[in-house]
C-alpha positions in Angstrom: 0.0 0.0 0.0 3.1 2.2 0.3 4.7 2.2 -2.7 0.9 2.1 -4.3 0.5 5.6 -2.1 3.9 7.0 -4.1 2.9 6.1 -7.0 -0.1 7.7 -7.0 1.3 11.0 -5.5 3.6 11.1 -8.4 0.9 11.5 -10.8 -1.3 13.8 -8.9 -3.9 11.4 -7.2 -6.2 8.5 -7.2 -8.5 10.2 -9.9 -5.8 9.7 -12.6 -6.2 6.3 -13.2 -10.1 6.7 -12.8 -10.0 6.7 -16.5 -8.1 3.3 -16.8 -10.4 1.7 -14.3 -13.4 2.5 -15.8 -12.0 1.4 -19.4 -10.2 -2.1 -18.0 -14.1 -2.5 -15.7 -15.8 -1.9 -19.0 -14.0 -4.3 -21.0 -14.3 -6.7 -18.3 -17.8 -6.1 -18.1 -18.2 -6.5 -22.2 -16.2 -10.1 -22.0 -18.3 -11.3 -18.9 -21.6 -10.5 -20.9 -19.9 -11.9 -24.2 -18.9 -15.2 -22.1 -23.0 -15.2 -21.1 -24.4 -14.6 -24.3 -22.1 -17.1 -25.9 -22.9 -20.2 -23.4 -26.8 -19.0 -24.0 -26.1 -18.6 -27.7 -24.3 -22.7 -27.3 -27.5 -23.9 -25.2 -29.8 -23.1 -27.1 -28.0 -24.7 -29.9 -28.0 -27.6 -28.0 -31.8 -27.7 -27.2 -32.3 -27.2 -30.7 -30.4 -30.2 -32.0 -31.9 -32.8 -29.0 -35.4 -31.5 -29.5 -34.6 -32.3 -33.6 -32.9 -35.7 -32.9 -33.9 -36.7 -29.4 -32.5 -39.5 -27.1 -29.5 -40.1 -24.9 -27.6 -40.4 -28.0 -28.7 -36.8 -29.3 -27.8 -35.3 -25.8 -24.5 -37.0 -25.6 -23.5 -34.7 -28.7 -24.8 -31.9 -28.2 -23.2 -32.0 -24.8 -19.5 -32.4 -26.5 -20.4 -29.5 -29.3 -21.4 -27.4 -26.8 -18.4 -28.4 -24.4 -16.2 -27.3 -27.1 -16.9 -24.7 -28.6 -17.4 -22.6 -26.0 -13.9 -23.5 -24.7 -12.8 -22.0 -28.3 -15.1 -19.3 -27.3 -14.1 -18.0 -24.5 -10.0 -18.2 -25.5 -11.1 -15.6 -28.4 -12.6 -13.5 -26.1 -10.6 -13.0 -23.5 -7.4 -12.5 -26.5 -9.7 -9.6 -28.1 -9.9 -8.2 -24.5 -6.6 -8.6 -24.0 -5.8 -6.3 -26.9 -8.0 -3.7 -26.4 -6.5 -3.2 -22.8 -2.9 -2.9 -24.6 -4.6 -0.6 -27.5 -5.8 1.8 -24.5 -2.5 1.9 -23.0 -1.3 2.9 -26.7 0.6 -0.3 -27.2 1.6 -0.2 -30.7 0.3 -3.7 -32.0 1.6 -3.4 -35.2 5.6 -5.0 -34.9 3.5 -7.8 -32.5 1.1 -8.3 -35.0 3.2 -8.7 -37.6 5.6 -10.8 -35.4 2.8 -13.0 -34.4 2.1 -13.6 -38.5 6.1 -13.9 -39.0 6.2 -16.2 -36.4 2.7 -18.0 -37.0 4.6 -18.9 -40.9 7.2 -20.1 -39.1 5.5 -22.3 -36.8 2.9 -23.6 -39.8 5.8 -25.5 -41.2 6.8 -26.9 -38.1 3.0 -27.6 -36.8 1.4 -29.3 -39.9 0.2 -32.3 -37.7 -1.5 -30.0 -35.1 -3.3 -28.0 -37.9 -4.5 -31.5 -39.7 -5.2 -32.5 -35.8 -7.1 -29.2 -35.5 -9.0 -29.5 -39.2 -9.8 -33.2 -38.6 -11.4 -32.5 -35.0 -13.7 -29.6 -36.2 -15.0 -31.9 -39.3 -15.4 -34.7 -36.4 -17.5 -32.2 -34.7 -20.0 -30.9 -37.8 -20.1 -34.4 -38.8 -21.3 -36.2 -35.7 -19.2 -38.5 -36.1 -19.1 -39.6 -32.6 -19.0 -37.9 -29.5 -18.4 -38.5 -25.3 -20.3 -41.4 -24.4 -19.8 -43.6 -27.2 -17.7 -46.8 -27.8 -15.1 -46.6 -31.1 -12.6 -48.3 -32.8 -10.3 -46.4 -34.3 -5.9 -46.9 -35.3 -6.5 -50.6 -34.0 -7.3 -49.4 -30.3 -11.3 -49.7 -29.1 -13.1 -48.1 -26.0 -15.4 -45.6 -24.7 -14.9 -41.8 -25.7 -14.1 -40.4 -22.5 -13.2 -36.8 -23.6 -12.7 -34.6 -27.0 -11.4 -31.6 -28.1 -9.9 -30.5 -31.7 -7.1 -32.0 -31.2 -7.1 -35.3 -29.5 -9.7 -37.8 -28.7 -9.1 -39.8 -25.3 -10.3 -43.5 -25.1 -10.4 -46.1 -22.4 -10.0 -49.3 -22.9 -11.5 -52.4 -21.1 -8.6 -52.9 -18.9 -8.9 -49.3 -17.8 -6.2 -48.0 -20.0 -6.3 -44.6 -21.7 -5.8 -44.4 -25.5 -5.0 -40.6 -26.5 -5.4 -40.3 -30.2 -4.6 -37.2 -32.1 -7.5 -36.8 -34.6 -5.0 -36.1 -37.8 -4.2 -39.9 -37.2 -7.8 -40.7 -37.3 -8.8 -43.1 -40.5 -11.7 -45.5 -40.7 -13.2 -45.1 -37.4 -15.9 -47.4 -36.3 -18.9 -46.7 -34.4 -20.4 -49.2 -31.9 -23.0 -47.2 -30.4 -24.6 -44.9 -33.7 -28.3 -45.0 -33.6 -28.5 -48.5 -33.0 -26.8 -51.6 -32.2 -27.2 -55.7 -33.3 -26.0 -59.5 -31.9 -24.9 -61.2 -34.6 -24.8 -64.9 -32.9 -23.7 -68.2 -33.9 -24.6 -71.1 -31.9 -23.1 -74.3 -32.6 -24.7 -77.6 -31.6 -23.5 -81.2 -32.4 -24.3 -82.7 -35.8 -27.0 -85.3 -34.2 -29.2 -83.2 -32.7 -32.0 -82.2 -35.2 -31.4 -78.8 -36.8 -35.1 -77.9 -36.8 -36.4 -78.7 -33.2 -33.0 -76.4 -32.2 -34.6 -73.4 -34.5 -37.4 -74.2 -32.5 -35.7 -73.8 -29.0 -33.8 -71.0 -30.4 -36.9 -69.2 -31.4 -38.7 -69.8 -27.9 -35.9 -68.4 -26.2 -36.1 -65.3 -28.6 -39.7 -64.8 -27.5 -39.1 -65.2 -23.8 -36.1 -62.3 -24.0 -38.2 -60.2 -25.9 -41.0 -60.5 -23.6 -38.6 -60.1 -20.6 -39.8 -56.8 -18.2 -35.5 -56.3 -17.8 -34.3 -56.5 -21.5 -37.5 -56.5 -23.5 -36.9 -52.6 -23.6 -33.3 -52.8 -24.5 -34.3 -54.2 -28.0 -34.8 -52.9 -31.0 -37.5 -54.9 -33.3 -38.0 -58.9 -32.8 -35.0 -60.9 -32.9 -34.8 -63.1 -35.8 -33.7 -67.1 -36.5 -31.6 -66.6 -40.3 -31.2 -70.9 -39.5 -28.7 -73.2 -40.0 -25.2 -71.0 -41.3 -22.5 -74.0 -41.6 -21.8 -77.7 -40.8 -19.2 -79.9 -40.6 -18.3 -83.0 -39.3 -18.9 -82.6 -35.4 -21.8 -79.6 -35.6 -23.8 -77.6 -37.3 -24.1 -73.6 -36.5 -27.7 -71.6 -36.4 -27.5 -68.0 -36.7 -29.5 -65.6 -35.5 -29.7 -61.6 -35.3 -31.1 -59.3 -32.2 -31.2 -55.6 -32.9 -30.9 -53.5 -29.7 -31.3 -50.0 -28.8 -27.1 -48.5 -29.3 -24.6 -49.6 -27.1 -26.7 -52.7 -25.3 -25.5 -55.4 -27.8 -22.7 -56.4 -24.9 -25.2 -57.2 -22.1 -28.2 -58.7 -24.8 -25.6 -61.1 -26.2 -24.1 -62.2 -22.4 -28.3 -62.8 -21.2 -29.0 -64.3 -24.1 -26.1 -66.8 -24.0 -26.9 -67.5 -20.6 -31.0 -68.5 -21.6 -29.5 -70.8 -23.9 -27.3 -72.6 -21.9 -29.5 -73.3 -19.5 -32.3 -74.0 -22.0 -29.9 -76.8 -24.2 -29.1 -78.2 -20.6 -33.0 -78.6 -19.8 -33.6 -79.6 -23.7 -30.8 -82.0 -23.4 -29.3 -80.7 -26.6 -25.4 -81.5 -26.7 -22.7 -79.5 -27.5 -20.3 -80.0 -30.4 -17.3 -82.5 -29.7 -15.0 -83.8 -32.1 -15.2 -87.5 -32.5 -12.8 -89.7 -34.8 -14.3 -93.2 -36.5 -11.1 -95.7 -36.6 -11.6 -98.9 -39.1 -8.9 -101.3 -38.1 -6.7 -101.8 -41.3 -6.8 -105.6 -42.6 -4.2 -107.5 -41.6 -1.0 -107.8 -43.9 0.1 -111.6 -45.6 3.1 -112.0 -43.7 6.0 -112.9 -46.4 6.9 -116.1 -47.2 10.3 -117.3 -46.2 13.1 -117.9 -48.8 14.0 -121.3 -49.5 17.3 -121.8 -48.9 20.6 -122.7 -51.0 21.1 -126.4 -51.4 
């Protein structure tokens, strides 16, 4: 407070800088509102786009544009009130600008992967390709999307680990969770049993899960019997399709395995084993001795 009492001696009194305060409180002020407006501006954005498309799916992306953009948002502002502060001080931005664009041509040849990273996450974005929430595949790695931003994507793993991908890397990624999701089973029974009364089991059991109170709601249309895919020797395969609502595939197929298990044991339907059929060979002449030399 001493030196802050000196200095303001110096230049005649408080009321000198009452002109800077009430610039630097207005500019504050004009940011803060800014800041508002845009997160209003984002929200109802959001709204929009979940009242268009809605669902936990919808929300999930609006929720990451939104999460975003007004990260981008509020950097730019708070830069352009950064420079008006210096312009009022009569901070000549011209050399910084123009070292800032020197500098920026510079650093473009150096930084061409974070640009592409930058250019791929905003067409990620406008795309809808995927966002937070769902499960992906992507540069051999697969997992739930944890977080995003325009640069990087950051996935976890079933053993817990995180994945961080930049998004300039990014090339065929595939979607587990968009708009809907489907069990694509085999089930392989031995070759005796009769391929019809299994279809018959099989398409039981398909009732019963659809009917379920628990994961009667987590599908998506009736689950359908294609019948018998391939045979061989020791078994015979049916297939069969359930379509589920997006990302409940995982827990359908593991209930649905279970049912059948239990319903082959009650059916007494076997399993496939591999068996061997062994014909003895007929027995060889046994050779005849040589007469011998005289």
């Amino acid at each position: 407070m001493h030196y802050l009492r000196i200095l303001c001696e110096r230049r005649g009194g408080l009321w000198v800088y009452a002109d800077d305060l009430v610039f630097i409180g207005l500019v504050v002020v004009a940011v803060c509102v800014a800041i508002i407006l845009t997160n209003r501006i984002l929200a109802r954005v959001a709204r929009a786009a979940h009242a268009r498309k809605a669902g936990p799916e919808a929300e999930q992306r609006a929720k990451t544009f939104v999460s975003i953009f007004r990260g981008v948002a509020v950097t730019a502002l708070l830069f352009f009130g950064l420079l008006a502060v210096l312009r009022w001080y009569n901070v000549n931005l011209t050399p910084f600008l123009a070292s800032a664009g020197v500098l920026s041509a510079i650093l473009a040849f150096g930084a061409q992967s974070f640009i592409k990273d930058v250019l791929a996450g905003f067409f990620i974005l406008t795309e809808d390709q995927f966002a937070v929430g769902d499960v992906i595949e992507v540069c051999g790695v697969s997992g739930d999307v944890e977080e995003m931003s325009l640069r990087t994507t950051l996935l976890r793993d079933m053993n817990g680990c995180a994945h961080i991908i930049p998004n300039g890397q990014m090339g065929v990624v595939t979607n587990y969770t968009r708009g809907w999701s489907r069990v694509d089973l085999k089930v392989a029974v031995s070759r005796e049993e009769d391929a019809d009364r299994v279809m018959a089991v099989l398409r039981d059991e398909c009732e019963r899960l659809a009917a379920d109170a628990d994961f009667g709601p987590l599908l998506n249309g009736e689950p359908r019997v294609l019948g018998l895919d391939t045979f061989d020797d020791a078994s015979f395969t049916i297939r069969l399709l359930i379509k589920t609502k997006p990302g409940e595939q995982w827990r359908t197929r593991r209930e649905f395995r279970r049912r059948v298990k239990a319903r082959f044991d009650a059916e007494g339907i076997g399993a496939p084993y591999p068996y061997r059929v062994m014909t003895p060979a007929a027995a060889a002449p046994r050779p005849r001795p040589r007469a011998g030399k005289s």
